[in-house]
N, C-alpha and C positions, 0 to 999 in steps of 0.2 A: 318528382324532383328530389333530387340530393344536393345535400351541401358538400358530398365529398367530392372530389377529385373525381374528373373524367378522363375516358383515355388521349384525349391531346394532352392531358395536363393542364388544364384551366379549372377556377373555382371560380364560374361564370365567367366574366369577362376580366378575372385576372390570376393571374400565374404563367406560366410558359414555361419557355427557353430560348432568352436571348444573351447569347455569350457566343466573343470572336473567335474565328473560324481556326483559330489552331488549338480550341477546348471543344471544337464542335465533336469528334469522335470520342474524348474522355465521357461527357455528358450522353452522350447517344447510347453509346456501350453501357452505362450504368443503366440508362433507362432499359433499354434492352433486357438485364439482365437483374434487375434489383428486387423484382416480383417472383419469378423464378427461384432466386436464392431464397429470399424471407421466407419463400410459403413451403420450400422445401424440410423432407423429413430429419435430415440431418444438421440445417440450419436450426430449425424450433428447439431438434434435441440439445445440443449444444448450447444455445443462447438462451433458452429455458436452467438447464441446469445454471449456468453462470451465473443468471438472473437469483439462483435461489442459493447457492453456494458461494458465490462471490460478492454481489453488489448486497445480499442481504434480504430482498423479497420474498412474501409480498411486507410492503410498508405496510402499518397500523392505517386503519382507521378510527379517530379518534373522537369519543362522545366530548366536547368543549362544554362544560355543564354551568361553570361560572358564564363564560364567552355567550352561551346560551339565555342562560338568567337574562344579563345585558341588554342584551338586543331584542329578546322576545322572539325566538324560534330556537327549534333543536337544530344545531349547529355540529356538525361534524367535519373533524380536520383531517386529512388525507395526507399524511406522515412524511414525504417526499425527503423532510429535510436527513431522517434515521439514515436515508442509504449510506453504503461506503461512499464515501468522498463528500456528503455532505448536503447532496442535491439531486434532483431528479436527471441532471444530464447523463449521468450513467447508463443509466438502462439506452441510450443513443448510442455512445461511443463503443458500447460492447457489441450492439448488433453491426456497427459501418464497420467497425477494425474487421470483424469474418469473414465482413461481404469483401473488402477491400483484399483480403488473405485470398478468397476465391477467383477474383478477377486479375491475383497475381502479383498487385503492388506491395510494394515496399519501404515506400517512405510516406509517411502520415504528415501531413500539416491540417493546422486549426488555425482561426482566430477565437479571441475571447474578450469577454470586455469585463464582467467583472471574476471573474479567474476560475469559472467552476466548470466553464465547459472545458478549456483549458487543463486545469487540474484533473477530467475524468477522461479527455485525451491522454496525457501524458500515463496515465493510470494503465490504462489497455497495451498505450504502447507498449511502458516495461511488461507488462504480461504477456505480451506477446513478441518481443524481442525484436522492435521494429524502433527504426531512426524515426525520430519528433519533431518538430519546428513549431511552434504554435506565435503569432502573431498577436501584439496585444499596443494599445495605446499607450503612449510614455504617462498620459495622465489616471491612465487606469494602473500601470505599472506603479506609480506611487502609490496609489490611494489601496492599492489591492497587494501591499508588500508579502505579506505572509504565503499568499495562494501563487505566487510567482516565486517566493522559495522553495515552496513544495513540487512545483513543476521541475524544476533543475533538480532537485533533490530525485524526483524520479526519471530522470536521463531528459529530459526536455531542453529542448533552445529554447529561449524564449527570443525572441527579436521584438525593443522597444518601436514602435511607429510615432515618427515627430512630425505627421505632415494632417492637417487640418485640422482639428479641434483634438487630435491624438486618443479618441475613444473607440468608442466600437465598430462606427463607419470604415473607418482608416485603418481601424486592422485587415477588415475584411476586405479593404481595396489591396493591399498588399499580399493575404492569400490568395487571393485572381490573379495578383500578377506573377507570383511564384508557381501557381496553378500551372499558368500559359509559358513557362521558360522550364515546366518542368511534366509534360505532359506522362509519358511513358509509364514512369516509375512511380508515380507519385498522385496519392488520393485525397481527396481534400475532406475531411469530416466536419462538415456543416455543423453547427452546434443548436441553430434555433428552426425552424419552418421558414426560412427564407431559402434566397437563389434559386439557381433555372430545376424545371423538372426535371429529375425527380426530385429531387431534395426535401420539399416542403410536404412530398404524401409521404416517403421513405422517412422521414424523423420522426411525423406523426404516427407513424406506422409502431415504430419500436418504440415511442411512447406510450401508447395507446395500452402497454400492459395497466397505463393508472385507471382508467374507466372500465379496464376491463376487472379488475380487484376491485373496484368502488362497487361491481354492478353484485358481484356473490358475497362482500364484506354487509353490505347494505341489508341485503336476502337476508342474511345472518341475524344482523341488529333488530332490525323492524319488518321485517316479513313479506318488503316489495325491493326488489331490483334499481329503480331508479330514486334519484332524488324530488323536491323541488325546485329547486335551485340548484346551479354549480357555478362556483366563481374563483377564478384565478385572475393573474397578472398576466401581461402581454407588455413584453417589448417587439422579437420576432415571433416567439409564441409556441415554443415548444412544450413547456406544462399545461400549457391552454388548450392546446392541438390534446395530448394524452389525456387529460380533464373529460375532455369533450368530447373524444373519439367516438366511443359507442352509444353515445347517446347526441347526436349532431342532427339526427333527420326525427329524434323523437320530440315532438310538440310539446309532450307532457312535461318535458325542463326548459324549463328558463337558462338560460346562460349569460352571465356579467362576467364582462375582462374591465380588469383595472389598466389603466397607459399612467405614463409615469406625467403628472400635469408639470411638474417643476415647481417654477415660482409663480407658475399658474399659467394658463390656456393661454391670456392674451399678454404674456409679460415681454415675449420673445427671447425665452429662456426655459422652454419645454420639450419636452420627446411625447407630447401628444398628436403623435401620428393621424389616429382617426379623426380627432375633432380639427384636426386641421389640414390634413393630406391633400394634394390632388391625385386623379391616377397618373402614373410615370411607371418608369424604367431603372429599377436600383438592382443592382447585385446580382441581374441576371433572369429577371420575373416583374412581372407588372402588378403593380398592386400604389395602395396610396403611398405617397410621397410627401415630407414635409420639402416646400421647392419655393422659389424665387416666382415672382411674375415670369419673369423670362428663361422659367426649368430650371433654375441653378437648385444642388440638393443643400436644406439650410442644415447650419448646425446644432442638432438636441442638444440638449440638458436636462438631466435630472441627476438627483443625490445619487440613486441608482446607478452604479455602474455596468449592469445588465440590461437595463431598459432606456437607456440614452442612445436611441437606433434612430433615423429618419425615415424609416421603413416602417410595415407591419406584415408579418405572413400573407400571404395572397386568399388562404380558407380565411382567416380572421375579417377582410378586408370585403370579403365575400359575405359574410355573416350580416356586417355591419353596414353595406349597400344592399342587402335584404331584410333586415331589422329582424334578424335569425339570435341576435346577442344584441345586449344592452350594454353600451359601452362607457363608464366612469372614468373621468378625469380623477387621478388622486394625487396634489401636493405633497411635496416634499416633508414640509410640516408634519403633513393628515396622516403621509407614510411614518415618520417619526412617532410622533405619539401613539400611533395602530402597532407598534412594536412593541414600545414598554408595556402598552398597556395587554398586551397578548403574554407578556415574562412576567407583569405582576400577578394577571388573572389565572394560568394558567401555566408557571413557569416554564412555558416553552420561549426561547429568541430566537426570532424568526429573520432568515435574509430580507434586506432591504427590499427586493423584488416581491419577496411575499407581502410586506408589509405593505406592501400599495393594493394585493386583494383585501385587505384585513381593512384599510384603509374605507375601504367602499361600504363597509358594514353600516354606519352611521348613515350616509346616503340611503341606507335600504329600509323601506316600510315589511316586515313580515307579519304573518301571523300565526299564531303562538302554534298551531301545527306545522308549520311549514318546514320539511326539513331540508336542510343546508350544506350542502356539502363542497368547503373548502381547500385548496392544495396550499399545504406549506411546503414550497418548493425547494426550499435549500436551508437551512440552518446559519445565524445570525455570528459565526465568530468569525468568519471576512469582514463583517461590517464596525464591529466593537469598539471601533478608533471612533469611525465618523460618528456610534451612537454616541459616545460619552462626549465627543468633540462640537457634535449640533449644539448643544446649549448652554456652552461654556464660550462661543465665537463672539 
């Protein structure tokens, strides 16, 4: 058995492709073709050199020696935030924009919630001299001011969305509807492991350079391939998906995702998906759902502007109704303090979405061999407002 992706497209009994019938040939066409391109020779050579001349890889992986002290295991941080732009979504948008250049489109749209997938859309665009549109919540548009300057700075629309809770949901209801009114021309670069197949193997895919670095940086440091642990955050789960990738069917690791708890689990003011999901229908794939008695999809919350989803990936989702990952609730709060206390130990500041991995440390019993290997997924100066603003409210 694997926990990866099978050829319908399912991660057991959830992922697919449920999307209305005038996206059905956009989707079909990509699945058709998105294996084909990735594994091809002229795909790798190109998205390889980018990968190493542009976005900046491979990231460091990092011995955390105080972070280590702390906790009582060897702890190592898996650099994500170094790339150009800031965050691990890069290594995504540079492989969709070629695939998207091969299958002839022309105009890019995203959503984004807190501004980096956004920001590494907009990024490829200008590099590759293609029309932008990226989608983002009017409440993420404030709280994320700087990372929506730099979109427009690099030729990007950004279009505010004012309709439901104006986060991450609600962008991405608005790139499906732009999707389906603009089929032909026009490619949609998914930003996390959500929506209909392919999407959720295909990001995991061009993420997957992070476990693939983890597994010869590891070799390197201490003389075996894998860790004991690997733990990241999960909103839809694209640094979780790359974290994990090559190491997903090996037993010998542990895997811990952090969800964003909010004001906690039972406040009704969370984006804890798993611990409270049913299975449903979001965004084009099956997988848990924060929902109503009667299916309504509720509204997340968290500090996080990246992990305030009421979804979770469909592999993630999969993991977690086979007890494949061990999955941590971390407050707002827990993410807060896991920050500073990561810039005073370690002077690294970390995106708020990392700091809810970081967050889980204290939850965890190790022992003093056990090595650790965590993703700082994006770098902490989008958040800088809300850090200094938490404990001054």
């Amino acid at each position: 058995m694997s926990y990866l992706v099978d050829k319908e497209g399912y991660y057991g009994e959830f992922g697919g492709a449920y999307v209305p019938e005038i996206l059905h040939k956009c989707v079909d066409d990509l699945q058709k073709e998105y294996l084909k391109v990735i594994e091809s020779e002229a795909f790798q050579k190109e998205y390889r050199q980018l990968l190493t001349d542009y976005v900046g890889r491979p990231s460091p992986l990092y011995y955390a020696n105080r972070l280590s002290e702390k906790y009582g295991a060897k702890i190592y941080l898996k650099r994500e935030d170094l790339n150009h732009t800031g965050a691990h979504k890069i290594n995504n948008t540079v492989g969709q924009i070629l695939i998207a250049r091969h299958m002839g489109k022309t105009r890019i749209i995203a959503e984004t919630g807190a501004g980096q997938h956004g920001v590494a859309t907009a990024t490829v665009c200008a590099l590759f001299n293609m029309k932008c549109v990226v989608y983002m919540g009017a409440t993420d548009v404030a709280r994320q001011h700087v990372n929506v300057e730099k979109m427009k700075m690099l030729g990007a629309e950004v279009r505010p969305v004012t309709s439901g809770n104006m986060t991450l949901k609600d962008a991405t209801n608005e790139a499906i509807r732009d999707w389906c009114c603009n089929p032909s021309d026009t490619f949609y670069i998914i930003g996390s492991t959500v929506g209909p197949h392919p999407y959720p193997d295909m990001v995991a895919r061009l993420q997957s350079v992070i476990s693939e670095e983890i597994k010869w940086q590891l070799k390197e440091k201490i003389g075996r391939d894998y860790p004991d642990y690997l733990m990241a955050c999960v909103g839809g789960g694209s640094n979780a998906g790359g974290t994990i990738y090559h190491y997903i069917d090996d037993e010998r690791v542990k895997i811990v995702l952090s969800e964003a708890g909010g004001l906690g689990v039972d406040s009704g003011k969370t984006a804890a998906t798993i611990a409270l999901g049913k299975v449903g229908i979001l965004h084009g794939a099956k997988s848990y759902v924060i929902q109503s008695e009667d299916g309504q999809i509720e509204e997340p919350y968290s500090i996080s502007a990246g992990l305030d989803y009421p979804g979770i990936g469909p592999m993630h989702a999969n993991m977690a109704a086979k007890s494949r990952a061990q999955i941590v609730a971390v407050n707002d709060d827990e993410a807060v303090a896991a920050a500073y206390e990561l810039t005073k130990l370690e002077g690294i500041i970390p995106a708020l979405e990392s700091a809810h991995a970081l967050g889980a440390l204290p939850k965890m019993k190790f022992n003093p061999d056990d090595v650790v290997v965590l993703t700082v997924s994006g770098r902490g100066d989008k958040d800088i407002e809300t850090y200094l603003n938490y404990y001054t409210k």
